[in-house]
C-alpha positions as CSV (number, residue, x, y, z in Angstrom):
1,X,24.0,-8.1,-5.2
2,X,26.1,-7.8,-1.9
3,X,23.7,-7.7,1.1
4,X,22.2,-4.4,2.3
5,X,21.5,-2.7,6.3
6,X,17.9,-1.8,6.5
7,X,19.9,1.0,8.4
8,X,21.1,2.4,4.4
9,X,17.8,3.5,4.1
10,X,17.4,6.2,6.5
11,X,15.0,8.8,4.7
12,X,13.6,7.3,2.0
13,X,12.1,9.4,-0.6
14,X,9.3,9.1,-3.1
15,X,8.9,10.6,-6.6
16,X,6.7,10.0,-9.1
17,X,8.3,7.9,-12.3
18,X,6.8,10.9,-14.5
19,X,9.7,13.2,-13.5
20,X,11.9,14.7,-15.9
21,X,15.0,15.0,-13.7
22,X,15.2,11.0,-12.5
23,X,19.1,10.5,-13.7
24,X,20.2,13.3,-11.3
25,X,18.3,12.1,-8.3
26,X,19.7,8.6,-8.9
27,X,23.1,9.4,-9.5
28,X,22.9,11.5,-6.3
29,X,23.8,14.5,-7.7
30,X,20.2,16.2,-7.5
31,X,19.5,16.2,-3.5
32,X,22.1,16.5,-0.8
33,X,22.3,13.9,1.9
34,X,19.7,11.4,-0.1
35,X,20.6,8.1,0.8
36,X,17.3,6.1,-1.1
37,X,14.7,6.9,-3.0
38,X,11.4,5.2,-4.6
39,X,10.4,5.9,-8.3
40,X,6.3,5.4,-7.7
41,X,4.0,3.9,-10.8
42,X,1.8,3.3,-8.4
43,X,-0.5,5.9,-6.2
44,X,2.1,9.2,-7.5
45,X,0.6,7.9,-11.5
46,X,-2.3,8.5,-12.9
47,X,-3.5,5.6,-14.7
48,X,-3.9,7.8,-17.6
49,X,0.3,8.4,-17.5
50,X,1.3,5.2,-16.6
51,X,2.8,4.2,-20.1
52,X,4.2,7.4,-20.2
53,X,6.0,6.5,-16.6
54,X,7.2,3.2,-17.6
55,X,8.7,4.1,-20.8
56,X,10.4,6.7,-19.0
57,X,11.7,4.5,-16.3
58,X,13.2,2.4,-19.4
59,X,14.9,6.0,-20.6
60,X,16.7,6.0,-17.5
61,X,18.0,2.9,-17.2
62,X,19.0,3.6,-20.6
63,X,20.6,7.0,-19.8
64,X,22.2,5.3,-16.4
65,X,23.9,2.7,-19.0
66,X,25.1,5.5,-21.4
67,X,27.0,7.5,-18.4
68,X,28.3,4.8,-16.5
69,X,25.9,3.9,-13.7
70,X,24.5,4.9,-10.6
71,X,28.3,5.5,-9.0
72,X,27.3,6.7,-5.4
73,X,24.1,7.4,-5.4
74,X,21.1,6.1,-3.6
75,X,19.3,3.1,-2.8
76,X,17.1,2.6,-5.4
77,X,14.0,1.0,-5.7
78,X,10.9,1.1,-7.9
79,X,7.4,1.2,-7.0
80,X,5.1,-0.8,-9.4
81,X,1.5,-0.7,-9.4
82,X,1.0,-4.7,-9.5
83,X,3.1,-7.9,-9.9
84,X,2.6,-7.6,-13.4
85,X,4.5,-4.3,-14.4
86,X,6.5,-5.7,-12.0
87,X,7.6,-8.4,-14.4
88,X,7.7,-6.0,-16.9
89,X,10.3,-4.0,-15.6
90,X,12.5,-7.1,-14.9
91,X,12.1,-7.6,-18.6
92,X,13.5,-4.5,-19.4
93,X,16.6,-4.5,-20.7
94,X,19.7,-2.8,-17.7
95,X,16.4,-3.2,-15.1
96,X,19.5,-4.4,-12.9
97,X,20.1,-1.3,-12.5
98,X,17.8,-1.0,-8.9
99,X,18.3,-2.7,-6.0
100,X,14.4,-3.7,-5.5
101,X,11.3,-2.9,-5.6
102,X,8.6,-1.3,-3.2
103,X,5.6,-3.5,-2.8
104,X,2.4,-1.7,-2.3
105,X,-0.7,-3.1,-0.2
106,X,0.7,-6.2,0.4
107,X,-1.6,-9.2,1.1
108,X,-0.8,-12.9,2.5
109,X,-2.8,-13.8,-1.2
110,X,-1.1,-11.0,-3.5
111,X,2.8,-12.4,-2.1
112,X,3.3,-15.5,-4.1
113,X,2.3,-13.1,-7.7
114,X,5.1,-10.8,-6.1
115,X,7.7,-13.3,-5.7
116,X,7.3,-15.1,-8.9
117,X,8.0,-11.2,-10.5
118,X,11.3,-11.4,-8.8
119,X,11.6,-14.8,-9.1
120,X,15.6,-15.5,-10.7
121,X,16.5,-12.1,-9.4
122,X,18.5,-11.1,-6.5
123,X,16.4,-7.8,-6.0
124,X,15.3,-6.7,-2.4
125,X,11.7,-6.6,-1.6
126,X,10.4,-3.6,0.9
127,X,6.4,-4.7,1.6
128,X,4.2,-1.8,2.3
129,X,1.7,-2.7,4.9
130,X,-1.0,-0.5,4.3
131,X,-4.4,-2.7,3.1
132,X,-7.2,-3.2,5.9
133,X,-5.7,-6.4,7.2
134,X,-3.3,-4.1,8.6
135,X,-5.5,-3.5,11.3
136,X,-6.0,-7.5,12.3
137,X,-3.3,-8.9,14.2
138,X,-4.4,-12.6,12.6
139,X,-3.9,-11.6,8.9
140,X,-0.4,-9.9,10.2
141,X,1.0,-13.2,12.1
142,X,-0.6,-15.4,8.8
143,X,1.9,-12.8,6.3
144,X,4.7,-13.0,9.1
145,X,4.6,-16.7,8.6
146,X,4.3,-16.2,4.6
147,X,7.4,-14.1,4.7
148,X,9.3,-16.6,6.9
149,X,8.6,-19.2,4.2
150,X,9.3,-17.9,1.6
151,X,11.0,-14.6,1.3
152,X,13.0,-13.9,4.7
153,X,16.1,-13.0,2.9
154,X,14.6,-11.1,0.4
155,X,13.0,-8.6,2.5
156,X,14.9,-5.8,3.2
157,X,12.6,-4.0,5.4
158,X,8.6,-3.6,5.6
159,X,7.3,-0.2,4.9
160,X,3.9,1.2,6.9
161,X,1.9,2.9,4.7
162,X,0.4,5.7,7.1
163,X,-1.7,7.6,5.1
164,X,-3.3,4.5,3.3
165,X,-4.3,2.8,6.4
166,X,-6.2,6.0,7.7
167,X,-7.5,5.9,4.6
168,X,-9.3,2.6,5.5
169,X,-10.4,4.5,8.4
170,X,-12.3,7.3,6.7
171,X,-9.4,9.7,8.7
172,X,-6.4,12.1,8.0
173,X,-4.3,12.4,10.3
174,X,-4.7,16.0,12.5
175,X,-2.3,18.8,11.9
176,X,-0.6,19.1,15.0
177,X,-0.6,15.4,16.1
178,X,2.2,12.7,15.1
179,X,1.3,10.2,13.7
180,X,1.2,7.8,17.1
181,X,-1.3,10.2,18.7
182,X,-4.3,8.3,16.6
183,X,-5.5,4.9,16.1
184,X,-2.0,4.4,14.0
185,X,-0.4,4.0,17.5
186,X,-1.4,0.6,18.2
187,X,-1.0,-0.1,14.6
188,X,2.6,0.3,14.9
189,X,3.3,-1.1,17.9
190,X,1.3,-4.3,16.9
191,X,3.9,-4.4,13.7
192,X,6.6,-3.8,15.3
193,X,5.6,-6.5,18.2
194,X,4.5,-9.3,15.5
195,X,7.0,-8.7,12.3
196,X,10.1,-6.9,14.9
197,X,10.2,-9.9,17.0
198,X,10.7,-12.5,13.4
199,X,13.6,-10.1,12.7
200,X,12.0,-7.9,10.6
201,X,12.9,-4.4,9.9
202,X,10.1,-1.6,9.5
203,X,10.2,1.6,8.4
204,X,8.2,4.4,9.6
205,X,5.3,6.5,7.4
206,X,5.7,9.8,5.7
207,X,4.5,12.3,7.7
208,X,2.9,14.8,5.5
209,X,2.9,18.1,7.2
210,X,5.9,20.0,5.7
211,X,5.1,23.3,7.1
212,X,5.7,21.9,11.2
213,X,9.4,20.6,11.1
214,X,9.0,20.4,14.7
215,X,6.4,18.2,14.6
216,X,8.3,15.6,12.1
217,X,11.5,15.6,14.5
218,X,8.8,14.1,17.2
219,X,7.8,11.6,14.8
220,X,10.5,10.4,14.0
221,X,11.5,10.7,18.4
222,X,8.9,7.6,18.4
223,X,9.8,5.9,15.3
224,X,12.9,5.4,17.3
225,X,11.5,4.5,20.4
226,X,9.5,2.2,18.2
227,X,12.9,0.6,16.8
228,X,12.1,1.6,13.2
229,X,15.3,2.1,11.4
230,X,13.9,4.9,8.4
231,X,11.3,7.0,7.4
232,X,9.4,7.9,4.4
233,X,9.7,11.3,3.4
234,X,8.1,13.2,0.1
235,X,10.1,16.9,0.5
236,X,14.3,17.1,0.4
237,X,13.2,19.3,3.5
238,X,12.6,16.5,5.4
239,X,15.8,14.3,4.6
240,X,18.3,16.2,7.1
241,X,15.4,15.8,9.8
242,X,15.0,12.3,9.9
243,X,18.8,11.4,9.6
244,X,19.3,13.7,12.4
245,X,16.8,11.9,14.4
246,X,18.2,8.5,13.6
247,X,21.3,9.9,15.1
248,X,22.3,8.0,18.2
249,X,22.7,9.7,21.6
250,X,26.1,9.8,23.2
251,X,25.1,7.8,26.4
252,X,23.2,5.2,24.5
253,X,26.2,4.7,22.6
254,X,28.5,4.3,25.3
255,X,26.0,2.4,27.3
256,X,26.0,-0.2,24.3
257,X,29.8,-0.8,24.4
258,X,29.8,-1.2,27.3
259,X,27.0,-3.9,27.1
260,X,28.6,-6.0,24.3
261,X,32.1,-5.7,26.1
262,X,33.7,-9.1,26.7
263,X,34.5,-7.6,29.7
264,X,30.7,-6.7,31.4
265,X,29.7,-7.9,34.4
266,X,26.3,-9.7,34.7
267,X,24.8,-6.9,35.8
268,X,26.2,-3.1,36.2
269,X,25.0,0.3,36.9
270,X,25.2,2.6,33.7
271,X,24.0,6.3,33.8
272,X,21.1,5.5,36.4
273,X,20.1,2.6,34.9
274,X,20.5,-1.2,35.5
275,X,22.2,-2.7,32.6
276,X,22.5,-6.9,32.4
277,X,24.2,-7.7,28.7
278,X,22.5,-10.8,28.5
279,X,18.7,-8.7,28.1
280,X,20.3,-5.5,26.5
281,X,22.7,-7.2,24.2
282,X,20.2,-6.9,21.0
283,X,19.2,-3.5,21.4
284,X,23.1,-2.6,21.5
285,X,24.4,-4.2,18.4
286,X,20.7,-2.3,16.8
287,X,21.8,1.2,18.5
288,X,25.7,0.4,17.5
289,X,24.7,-0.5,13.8
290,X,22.7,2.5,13.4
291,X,25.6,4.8,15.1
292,X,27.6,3.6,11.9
293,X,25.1,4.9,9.3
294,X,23.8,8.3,11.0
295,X,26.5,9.1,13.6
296,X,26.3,10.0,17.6
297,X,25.2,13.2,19.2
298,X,26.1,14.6,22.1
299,X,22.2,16.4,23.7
300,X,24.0,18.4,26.1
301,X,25.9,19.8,22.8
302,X,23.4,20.2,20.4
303,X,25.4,22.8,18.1
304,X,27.8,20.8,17.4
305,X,26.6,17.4,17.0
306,X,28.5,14.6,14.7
307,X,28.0,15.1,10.8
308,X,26.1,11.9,9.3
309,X,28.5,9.2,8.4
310,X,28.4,8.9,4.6
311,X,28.3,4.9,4.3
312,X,25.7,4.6,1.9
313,X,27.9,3.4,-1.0
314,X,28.3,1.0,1.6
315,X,26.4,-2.4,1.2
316,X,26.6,-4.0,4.7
């Protein structure tokens, strides 16, 4: 499997393996602008369906195979409920036809079950980190270290489980607040700071409220300031939001050529602010790559801002 940008993801969406209409959201012909998408066994299935889920997740790989593949469409990943159906679904026969799978309430002690489910594979692992060691900063460097051993290159990007870790909490998040403006602030910004700085790309959690598109658009405002290259999402309403958040801004984008030009000066003046390529140079080739998958806009020309760039059938 060619290599993938974390960056392909941009809104990732989740559906539950018992839906009927799975071969048209994978081919891409079911939701505009979808780039990935997650079928869930896991929290989206009750136990009481779960056969029924996986033996229709088998029905569409077999109905992929019938009508020639995926062709353009999405990322996709499954979502299994343990490192056992896991292995089962690498069993089944044209599983090859996802590019990973979605690892839920990952664990330093639950990783070694996962890998040996992939194990012979070349399928991308996304980690969701969304268990109550999520809040330690010990158990996070000790899983760091775990994934640096022994699964850097499979990890395409670790996934924050919002809603799960204020579940440990006893706490929902509030209506009008994002989800920074709670005790999932520092949570982020520890992940980001501990798995970011071993190269690690995160994604940012689903933000539930689908009746406050204002209120997503800030979200994801700070998953960016964050450095998070996607989002969850769980509507198709909330696809073009997040891509158009990801989108880069005009003078960011300039300020980055200008920072990885072989031409730069040590140090220059750039729009008000001090730029030195030898401190910026990493968050420029970040802000250029995502440029490539979700476009530049121009804030002083909001109406008529850059279409997305359709790359995903891309695999960069």
């Amino acid at each position: 499997m060619p290599d993938i940008s974390p960056y392909a993801l941009g809104a990732t969406l989740y559906m539950p393996a018992t839906r009927h209409d799975l071969a048209d959201v994978v081919r891409g012909s079911k939701i505009a602008g979808l780039r990935s998408l997650v079928i869930c066994l896991e929290d989206a299935v009750l136990e009481s369906d779960v056969a029924y889920a996986l033996s229709n997740l088998g029905r569409l790989f077999g109905e992929l195979d019938m009508t020639g593949g995926r062709g353009r469409g999405p990322l996709f990943f499954v979502r299994p409920r343990h490192s056992d159906m896991a292995k089962k679904i690498v069993a089944m026969p044209l599983s090859q036809a996802i590019d990973g799978f979605v690892l839920p309430k990952i664990t330093t002690r639950s990783l070694d079950d996962w890998l040996t489910a992939v194990d012979g594979t070349d399928l991308k692992i996304m980690p969701t980190l969304e268990t109550a060691e999520t809040f330690d900063a010990g158990a996070i460097r000790e899983l760091r270290a775990a994934l640096v051993e022994r699964a850097a290159e499979r990890v395409l990007a670790l996934r924050i489980g919002g809603n799960d870790l204020l579940a440990v909490l006893g706490l929902r998040r509030e209506a009008d607040l994002t989800i920074y403006d709670g005790p999932l602030g520092y949570v982020i910004g520890m992940l980001v700071a501990i798995m970011g700085s071993a190269g690690f790309a995160l994604t940012g959690p689903v933000c539930e409220r689908l009746d406050t598109p204002e209120l997503l658009a800030a979200e994801v405002a700070r998953d960016v300031s964050h450095g998070l290259v996607g989002k969850t999402a769980i509507h198709p309403s909330q696809i073009p939001i997040i891509h158009e958040g990801l989108q880069v801004k005009a003078r960011d984008h300039e300020a980055a050529l200008r920072i990885l030009s072989d031409h730069a000066p040590a140090v220059f003046k750039d729009h008000g602010a001090m730029s030195e390529p030898a401190t910026h140079r990493a968050w420029a080739k970040r802000l250029i790559e995502r440029a490539r998958w979700f476009g530049i806009r121009d804030e002083q020309a909001t109406s008529e801002r850059q279409p997305f760039v359709d790359r995903i059938e891309a695999r960069v």
